[in-house]
C-alpha positions as CSV (number, residue, x, y, z in Angstrom):
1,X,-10.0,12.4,-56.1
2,X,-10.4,15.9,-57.7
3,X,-6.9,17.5,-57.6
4,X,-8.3,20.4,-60.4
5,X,-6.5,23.3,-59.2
6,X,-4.2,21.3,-55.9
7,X,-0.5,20.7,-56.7
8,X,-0.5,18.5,-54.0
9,X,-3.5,16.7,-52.3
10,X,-3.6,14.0,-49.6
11,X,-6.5,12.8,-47.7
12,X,-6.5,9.9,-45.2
13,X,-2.4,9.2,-45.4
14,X,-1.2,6.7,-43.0
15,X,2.4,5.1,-42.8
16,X,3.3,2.9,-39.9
17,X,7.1,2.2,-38.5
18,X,7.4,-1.5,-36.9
19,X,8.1,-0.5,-32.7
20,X,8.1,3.1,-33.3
21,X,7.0,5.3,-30.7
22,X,3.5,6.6,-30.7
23,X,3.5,9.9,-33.0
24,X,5.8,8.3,-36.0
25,X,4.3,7.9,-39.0
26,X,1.2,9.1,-40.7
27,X,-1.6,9.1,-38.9
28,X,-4.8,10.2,-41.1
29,X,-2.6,13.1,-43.1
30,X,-4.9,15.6,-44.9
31,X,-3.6,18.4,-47.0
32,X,-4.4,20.8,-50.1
33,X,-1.6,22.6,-51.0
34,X,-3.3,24.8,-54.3
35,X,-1.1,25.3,-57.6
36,X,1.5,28.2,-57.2
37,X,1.8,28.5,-53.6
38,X,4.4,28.3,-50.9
39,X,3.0,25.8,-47.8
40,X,4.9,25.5,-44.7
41,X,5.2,22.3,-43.3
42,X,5.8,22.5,-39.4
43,X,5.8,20.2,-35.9
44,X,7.5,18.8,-33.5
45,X,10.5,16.2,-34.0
46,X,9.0,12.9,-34.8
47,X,6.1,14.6,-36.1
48,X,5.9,12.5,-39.3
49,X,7.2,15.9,-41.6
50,X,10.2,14.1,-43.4
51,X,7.7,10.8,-43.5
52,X,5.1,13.3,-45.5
53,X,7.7,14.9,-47.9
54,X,9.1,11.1,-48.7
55,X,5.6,9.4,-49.6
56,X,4.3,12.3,-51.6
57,X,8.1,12.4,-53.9
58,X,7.1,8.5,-54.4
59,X,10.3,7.3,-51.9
60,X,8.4,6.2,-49.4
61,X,5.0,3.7,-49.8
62,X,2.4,4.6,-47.4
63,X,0.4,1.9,-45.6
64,X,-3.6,4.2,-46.4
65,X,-5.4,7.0,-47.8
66,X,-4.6,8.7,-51.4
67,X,-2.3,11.0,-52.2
68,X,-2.1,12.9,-55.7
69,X,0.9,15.4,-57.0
70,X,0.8,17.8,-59.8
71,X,-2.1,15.7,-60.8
72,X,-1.0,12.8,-60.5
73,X,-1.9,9.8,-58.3
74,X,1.2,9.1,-56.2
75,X,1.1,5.4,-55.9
76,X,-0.4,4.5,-59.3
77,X,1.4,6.9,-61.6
78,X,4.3,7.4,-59.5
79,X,6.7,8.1,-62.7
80,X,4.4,11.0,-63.6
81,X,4.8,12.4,-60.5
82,X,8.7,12.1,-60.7
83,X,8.9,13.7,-63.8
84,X,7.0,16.5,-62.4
85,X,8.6,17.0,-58.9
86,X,12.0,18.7,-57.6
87,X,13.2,17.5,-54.1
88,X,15.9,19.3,-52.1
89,X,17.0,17.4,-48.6
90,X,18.0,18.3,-45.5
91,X,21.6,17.9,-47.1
92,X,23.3,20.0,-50.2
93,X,23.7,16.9,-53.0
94,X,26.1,18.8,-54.8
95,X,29.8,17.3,-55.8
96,X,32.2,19.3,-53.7
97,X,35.1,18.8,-56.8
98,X,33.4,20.1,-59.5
99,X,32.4,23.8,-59.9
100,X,29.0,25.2,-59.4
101,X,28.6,24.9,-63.5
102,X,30.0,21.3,-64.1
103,X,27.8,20.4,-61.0
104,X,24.4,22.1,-63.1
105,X,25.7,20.7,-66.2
106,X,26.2,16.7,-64.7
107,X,22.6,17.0,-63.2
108,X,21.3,17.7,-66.7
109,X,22.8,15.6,-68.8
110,X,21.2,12.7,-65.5
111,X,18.2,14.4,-66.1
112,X,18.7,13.6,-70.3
113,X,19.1,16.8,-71.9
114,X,21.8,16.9,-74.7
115,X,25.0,18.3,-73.4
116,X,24.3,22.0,-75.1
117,X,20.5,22.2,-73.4
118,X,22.4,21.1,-70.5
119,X,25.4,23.7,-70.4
120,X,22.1,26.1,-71.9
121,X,20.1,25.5,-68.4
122,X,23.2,25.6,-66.2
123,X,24.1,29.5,-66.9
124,X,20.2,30.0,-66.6
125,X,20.4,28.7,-63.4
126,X,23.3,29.9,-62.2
127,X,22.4,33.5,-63.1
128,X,19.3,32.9,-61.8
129,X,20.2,32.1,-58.1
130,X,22.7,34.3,-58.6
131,X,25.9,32.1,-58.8
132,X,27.2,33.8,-62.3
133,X,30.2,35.0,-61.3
134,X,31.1,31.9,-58.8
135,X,30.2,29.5,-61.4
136,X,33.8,28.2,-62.5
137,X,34.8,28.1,-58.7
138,X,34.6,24.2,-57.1
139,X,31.7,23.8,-55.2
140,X,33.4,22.8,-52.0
141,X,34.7,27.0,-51.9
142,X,31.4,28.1,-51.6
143,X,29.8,29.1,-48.5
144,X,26.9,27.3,-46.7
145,X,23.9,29.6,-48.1
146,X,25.9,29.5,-52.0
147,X,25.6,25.6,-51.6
148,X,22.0,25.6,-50.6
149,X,21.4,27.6,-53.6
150,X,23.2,25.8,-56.0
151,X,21.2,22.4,-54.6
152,X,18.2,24.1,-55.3
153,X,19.2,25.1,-58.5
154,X,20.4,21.6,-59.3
155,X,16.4,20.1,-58.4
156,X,15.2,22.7,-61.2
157,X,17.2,21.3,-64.3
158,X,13.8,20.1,-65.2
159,X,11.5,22.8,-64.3
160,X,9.7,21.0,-61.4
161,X,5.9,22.4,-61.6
162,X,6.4,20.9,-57.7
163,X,9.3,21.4,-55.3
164,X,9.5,19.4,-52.5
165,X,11.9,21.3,-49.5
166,X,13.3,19.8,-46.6
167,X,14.7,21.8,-44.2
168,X,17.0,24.4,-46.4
169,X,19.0,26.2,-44.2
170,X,19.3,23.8,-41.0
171,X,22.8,24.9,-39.5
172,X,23.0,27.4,-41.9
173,X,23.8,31.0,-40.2
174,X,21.1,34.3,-40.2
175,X,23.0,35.6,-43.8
176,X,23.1,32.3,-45.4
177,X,19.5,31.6,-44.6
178,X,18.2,34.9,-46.0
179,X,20.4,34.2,-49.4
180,X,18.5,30.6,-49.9
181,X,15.0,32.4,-48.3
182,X,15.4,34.6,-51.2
183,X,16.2,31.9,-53.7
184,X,12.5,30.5,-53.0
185,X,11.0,33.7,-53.1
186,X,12.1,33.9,-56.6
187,X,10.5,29.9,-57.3
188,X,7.7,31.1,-55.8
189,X,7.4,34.2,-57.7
190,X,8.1,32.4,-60.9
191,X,4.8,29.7,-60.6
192,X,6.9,26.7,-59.0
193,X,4.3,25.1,-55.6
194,X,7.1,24.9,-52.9
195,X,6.1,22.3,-49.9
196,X,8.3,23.5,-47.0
197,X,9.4,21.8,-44.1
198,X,11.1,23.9,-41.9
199,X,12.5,24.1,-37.6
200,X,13.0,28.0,-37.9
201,X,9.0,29.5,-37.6
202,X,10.5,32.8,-39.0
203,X,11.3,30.9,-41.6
204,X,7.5,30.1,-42.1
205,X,6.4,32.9,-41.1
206,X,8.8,35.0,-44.0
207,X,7.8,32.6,-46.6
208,X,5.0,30.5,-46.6
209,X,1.2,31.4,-47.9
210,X,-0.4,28.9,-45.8
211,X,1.1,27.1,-42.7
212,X,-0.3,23.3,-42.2
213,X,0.7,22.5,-38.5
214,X,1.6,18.2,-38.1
215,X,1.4,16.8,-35.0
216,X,1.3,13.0,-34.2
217,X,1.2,12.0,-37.8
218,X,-2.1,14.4,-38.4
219,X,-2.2,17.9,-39.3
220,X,-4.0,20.1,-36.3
221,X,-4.0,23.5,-37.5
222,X,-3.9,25.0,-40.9
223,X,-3.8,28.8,-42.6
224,X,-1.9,31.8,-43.3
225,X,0.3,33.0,-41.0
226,X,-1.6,36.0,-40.0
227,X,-4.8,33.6,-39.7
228,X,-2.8,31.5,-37.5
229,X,-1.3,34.3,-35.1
230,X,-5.4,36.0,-34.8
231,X,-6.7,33.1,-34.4
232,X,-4.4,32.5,-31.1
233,X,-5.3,36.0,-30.0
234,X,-5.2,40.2,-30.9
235,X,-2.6,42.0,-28.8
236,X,-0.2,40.5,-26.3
237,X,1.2,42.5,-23.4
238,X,4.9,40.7,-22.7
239,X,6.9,41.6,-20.0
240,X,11.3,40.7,-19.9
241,X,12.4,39.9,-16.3
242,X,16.0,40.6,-15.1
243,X,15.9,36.8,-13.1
244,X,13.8,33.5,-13.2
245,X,12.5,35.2,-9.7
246,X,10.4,37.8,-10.6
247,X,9.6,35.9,-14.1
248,X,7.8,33.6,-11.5
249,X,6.2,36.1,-9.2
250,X,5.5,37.7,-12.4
251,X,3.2,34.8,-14.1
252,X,1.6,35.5,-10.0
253,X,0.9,39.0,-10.9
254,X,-1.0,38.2,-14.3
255,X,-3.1,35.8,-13.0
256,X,-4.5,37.9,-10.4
257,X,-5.0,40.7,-13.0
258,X,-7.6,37.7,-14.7
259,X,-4.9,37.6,-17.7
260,X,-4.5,34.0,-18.9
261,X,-3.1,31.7,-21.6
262,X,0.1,33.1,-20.6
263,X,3.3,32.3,-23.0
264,X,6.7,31.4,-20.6
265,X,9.6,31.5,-22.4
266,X,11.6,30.5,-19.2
267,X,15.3,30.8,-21.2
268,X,14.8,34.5,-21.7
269,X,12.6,35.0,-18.6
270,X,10.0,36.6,-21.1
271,X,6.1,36.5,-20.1
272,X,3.2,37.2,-22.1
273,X,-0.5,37.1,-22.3
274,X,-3.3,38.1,-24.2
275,X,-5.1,41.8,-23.7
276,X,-8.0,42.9,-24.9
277,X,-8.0,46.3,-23.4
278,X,-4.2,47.6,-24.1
279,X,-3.7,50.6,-22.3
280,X,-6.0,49.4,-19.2
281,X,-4.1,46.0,-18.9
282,X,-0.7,48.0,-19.2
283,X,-1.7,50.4,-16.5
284,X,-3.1,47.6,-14.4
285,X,0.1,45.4,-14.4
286,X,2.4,48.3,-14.2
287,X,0.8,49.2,-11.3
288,X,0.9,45.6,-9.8
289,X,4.8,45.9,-10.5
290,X,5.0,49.1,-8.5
291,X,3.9,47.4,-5.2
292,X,5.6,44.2,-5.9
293,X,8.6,46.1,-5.7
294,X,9.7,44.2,-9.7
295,X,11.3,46.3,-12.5
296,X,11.0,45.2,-15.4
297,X,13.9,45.2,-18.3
298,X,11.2,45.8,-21.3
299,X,7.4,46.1,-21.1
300,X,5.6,46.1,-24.3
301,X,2.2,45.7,-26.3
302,X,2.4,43.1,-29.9
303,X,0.7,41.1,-31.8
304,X,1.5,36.8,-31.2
305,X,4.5,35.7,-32.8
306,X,4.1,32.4,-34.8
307,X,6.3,30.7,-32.1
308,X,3.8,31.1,-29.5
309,X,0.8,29.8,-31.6
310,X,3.2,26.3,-32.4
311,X,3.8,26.2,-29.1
312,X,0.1,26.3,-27.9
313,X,-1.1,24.1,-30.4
314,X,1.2,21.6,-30.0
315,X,3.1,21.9,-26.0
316,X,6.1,21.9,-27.3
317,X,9.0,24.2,-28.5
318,X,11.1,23.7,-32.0
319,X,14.7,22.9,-31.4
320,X,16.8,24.1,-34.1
321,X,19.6,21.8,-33.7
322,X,17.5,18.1,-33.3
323,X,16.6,16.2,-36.2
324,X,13.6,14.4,-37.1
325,X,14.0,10.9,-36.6
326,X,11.1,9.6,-39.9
């Protein structure tokens, strides 16, 4: 397996669950994540995301295939790889009683530094993720985004050349999540590979170089972001109904102006659909909504979000408050 210039590399991966449900697991994995990048992992719940992140940080054996991380093979030389590897969970691992420093300071000295290379790394770090002047305050004061960061501060005691993320800022709110989106940023910027498994698509979309979509055990669609969203289509006319009424008679409308692979986000009573002529398809459906007697509440012109590419690769829509099950 030539892993050269991958930080992470898996062909083939399977894992099976006895009695799952068809779509736990691995089912034939592949993916190349190269040194120094940021990949987003992302699919549906029960997807096998949490599955993937646990075989490749040697917690979980997989049934086939090969895996490698930081150039290592992950089942043969699976203390290689742990020396090499940072993992943050879905939940901070911090001690709530001790500050933010005694916290940096414990994981250290676990982690065998002497107890001044381990004080040394701990006001590194907490400058770093910017915790300085919160670092003598008990970790169970901090807020939910000044958590997150210290966890993530905590996996790099050891300098991880890989950093394994799984799901950072899950019930975290929009401030908290942009303070630990900025934390990886600066990993990123700094050399670490981040593998990132994520239910927010902004998320993805803000950090990640290269998206690998999972579904059923098996990745489906890979690339940047911007790949990704072209790839589904160039401009999108989308059109916000006042009632799930005319959101209907609206989908009606499109169809009979030949616009298809329409998006339906039935919540919201948004409706959008591919256009390749911009001003023509705008004038054409305005028109339409004159006679129907409909008025809209917004009409626009955009490019596809990465929502709309998830949800037609994969038929379904990311829940931000369900958790993966493997």
């Amino acid at each position: 397996m030539q892993t050269k210039d991958l930080a992470i590399a898996a062909y083939g991966l399977s894992k099976n669950y006895k009695g799952a449900v068809e779509g736990r697991g691995l089912n034939g994995f592949n993916l190349e994540v190269p040194k120094g990048t940021v990949c987003g992992l992302l699919g549906p719940n029960g997807a096998g995301k949490t599955t993937a992140v646990k075989i490749l940080s040697t917690l979980l054996e997989f049934d086939g295939g090969e895996a490698a991380v930081a150039g290592f093979n992950v089942k043969t030389q699976a203390h290689h790889v742990r020396a090499r590897i940072g993992l943050v969970g879905q939940y901070a691992a911090v001690d709530e009683i001790l500050s933010g420093r005694q916290n940096l300071v414990m994981f250290g000295r676990l982690n065998h530094l002497t107890g001044k290379q381990a004080r040394e790394r701990a006001e590194q770090l907490l400058e770093q993720f910017g915790l300085a002047d919160t670092g003598s305050t008990p970790a169970r004061k901090y807020s939910g985004g000044m958590r997150r960061r210290l966890d993530l501060a905590a996996s790099l005691i050891v300098s991880p050349s890989v950093l394994f993320v799984d799901e950072p800022t899950t019930g975290l709110d929009p401030l908290a999540r942009r303070e630990v989106w900025g934390a990886i940023r600066s990993l990123a910027a700094a050399g670490t590979t981040v593998l990132l498994t994520t239910q927010y698509l902004e998320e993805a979309d803000q950090l990640a170089d290269s998206i690998s979509i999972l579904k059923a055990g098996r990745i489906i669609a890979e690339g940047p972001p911007e790949e990704l969203k072209s790839a589904f289509g160039g401009d999108r006319l989308e059109i916000v109904l006042s009632c799930e009424a005319d959101a209907i008679r609206t989908v009606a409308i499109l169809q009979e102006a030949a616009l298809t692979n329409l998006f339906v986000d039935e919540l919201a009573n948004r409706v959008s659909a591919p256009v390749a002529d911009r001003t023509g398809a705008l004038m054409r459906v305005a028109a339409a909504f004159s006679e129907a007697r409909i008025e809209p509440i917004d009409i626009s012109l955009r490019r596809p979000t990465l929502d709309e590419v998830f949800i037609h690769l994969t038929g379904e829509i990311l829940s931000d408050q369900t958790q993966e099950a493997k």
